[in-house]
N, CA, C and O of each residue as an XYZ file, in Angstrom:
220
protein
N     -36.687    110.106    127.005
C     -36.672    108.640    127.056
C     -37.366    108.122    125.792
O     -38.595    108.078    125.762
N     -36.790    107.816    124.982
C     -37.311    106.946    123.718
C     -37.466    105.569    124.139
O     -37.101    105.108    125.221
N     -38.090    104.896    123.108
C     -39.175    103.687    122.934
C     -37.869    102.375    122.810
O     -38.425    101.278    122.763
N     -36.363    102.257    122.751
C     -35.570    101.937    123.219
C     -35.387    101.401    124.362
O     -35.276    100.219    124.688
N     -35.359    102.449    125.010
C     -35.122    102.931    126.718
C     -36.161    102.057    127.021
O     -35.988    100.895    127.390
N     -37.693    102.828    126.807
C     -38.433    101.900    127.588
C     -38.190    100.188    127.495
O     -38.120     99.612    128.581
N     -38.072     99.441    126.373
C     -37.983     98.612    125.837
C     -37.188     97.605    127.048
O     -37.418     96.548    127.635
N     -35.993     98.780    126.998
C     -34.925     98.083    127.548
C     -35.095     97.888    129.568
O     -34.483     97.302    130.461
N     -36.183     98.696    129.455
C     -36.465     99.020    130.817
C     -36.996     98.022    131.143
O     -36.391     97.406    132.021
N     -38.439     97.332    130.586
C     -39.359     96.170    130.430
C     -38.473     95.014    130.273
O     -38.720     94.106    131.067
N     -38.033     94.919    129.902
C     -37.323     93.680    129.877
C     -36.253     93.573    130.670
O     -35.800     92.441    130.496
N     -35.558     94.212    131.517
C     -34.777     94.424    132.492
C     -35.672     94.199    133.851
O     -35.096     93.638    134.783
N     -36.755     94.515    133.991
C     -37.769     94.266    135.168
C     -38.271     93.489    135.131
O     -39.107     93.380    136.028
N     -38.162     92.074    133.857
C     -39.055     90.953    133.378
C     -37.842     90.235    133.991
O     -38.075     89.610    135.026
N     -36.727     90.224    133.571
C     -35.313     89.634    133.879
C     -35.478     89.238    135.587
O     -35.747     88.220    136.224
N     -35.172     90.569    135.883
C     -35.258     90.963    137.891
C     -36.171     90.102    138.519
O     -35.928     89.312    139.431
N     -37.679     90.406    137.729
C     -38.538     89.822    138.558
C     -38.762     87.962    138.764
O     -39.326     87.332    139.659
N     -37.972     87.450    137.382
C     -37.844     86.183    137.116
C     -37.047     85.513    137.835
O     -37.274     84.445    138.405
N     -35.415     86.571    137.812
C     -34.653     86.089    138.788
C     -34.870     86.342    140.083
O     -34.514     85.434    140.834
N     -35.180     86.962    140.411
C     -35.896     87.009    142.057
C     -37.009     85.518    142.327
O     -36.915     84.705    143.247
N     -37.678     85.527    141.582
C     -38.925     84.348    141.969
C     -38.470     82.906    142.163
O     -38.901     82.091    142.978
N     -37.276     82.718    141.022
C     -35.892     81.327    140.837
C     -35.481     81.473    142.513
O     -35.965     80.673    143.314
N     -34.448     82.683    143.016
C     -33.902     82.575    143.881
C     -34.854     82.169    145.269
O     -34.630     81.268    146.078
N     -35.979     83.143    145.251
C     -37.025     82.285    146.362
C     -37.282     81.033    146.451
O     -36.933     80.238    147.323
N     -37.944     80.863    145.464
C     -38.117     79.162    145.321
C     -36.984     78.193    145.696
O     -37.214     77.226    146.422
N     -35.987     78.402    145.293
C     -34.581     77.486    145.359
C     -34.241     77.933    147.231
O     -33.732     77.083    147.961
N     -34.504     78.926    147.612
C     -33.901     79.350    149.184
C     -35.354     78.523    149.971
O     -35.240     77.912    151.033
N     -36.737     78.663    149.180
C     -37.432     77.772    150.281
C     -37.290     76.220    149.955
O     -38.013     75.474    150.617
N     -36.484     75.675    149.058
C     -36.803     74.154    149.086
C     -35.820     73.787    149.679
O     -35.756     72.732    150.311
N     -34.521     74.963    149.506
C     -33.062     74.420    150.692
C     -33.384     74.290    151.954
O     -32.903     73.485    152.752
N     -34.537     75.406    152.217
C     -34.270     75.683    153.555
C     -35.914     73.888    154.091
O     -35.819     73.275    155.154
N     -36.704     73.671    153.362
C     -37.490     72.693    153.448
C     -37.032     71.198    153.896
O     -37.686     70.415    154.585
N     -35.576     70.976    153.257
C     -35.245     70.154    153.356
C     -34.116     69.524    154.880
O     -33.724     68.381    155.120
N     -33.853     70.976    155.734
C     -33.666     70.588    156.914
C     -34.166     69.828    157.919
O     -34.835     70.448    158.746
N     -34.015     68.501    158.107
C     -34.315     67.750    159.150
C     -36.026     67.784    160.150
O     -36.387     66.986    161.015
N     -36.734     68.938    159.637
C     -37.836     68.513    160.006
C     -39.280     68.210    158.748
O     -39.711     68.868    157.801
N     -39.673     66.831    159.394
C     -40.172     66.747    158.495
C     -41.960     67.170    158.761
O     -42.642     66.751    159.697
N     -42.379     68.005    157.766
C     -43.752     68.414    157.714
C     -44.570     67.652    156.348
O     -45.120     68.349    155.496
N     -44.563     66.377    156.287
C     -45.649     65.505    155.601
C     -45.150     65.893    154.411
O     -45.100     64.980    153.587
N     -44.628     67.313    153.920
C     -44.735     67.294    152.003
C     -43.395     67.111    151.179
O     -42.310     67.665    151.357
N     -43.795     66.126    150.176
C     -42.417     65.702    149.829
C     -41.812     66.634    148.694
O     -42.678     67.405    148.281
N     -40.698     66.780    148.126
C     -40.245     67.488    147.329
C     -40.417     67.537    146.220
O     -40.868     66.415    145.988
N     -40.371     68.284    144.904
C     -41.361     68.416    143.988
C     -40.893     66.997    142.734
O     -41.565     66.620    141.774
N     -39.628     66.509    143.173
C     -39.132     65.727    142.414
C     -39.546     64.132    142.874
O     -39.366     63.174    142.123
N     -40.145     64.019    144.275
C     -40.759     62.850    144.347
C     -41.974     62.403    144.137
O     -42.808     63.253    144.450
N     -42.336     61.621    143.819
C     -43.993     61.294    143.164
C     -44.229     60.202    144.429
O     -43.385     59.763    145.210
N     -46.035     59.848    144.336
C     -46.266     59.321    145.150
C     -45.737     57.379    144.955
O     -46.197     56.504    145.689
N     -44.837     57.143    143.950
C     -44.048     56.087    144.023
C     -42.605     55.701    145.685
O     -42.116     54.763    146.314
N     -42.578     56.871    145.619
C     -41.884     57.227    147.333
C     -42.285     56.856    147.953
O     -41.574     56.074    148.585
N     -44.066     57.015    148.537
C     -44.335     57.081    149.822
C     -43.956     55.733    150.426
O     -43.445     55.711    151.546
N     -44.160     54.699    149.801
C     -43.504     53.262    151.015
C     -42.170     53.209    150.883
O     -41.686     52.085    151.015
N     -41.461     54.062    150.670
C     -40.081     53.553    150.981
C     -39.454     54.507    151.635
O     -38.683     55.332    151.145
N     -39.950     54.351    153.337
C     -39.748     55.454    153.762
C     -37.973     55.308    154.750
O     -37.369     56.023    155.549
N     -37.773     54.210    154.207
C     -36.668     54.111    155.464
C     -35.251     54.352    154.693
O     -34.204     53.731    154.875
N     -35.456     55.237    153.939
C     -34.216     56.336    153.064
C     -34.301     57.525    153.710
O     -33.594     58.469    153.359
């Protein structure tokens, strides 16, 4: 295994582990946004939201 290989190894497990952490995140904010609500708003609303709650 040459210094290639490894190379290519490291950065193939940097890739994986990045895309794995994207796909979590994105499966818990889908799954957050089902019909119950637990007080926290989504990362795209600021506290300019909170009185306009009847959306």
């Amino acid at each position: 295994m040459n210094q290639s290989d490894v190379l290519f190894l490291v950065v193939f497990l940097i890739l994986l582990s990045s895309l794995t952490v994207f796909v979590v995140q994105f499966a818990r904010s889908r799954r957050g946004r089902g019909g119950s609500d637990d007080g926290r708003a989504g990362w795209w609303e600021g506290p300019w939201d909170d009185d306009d709650k009847s959306r």
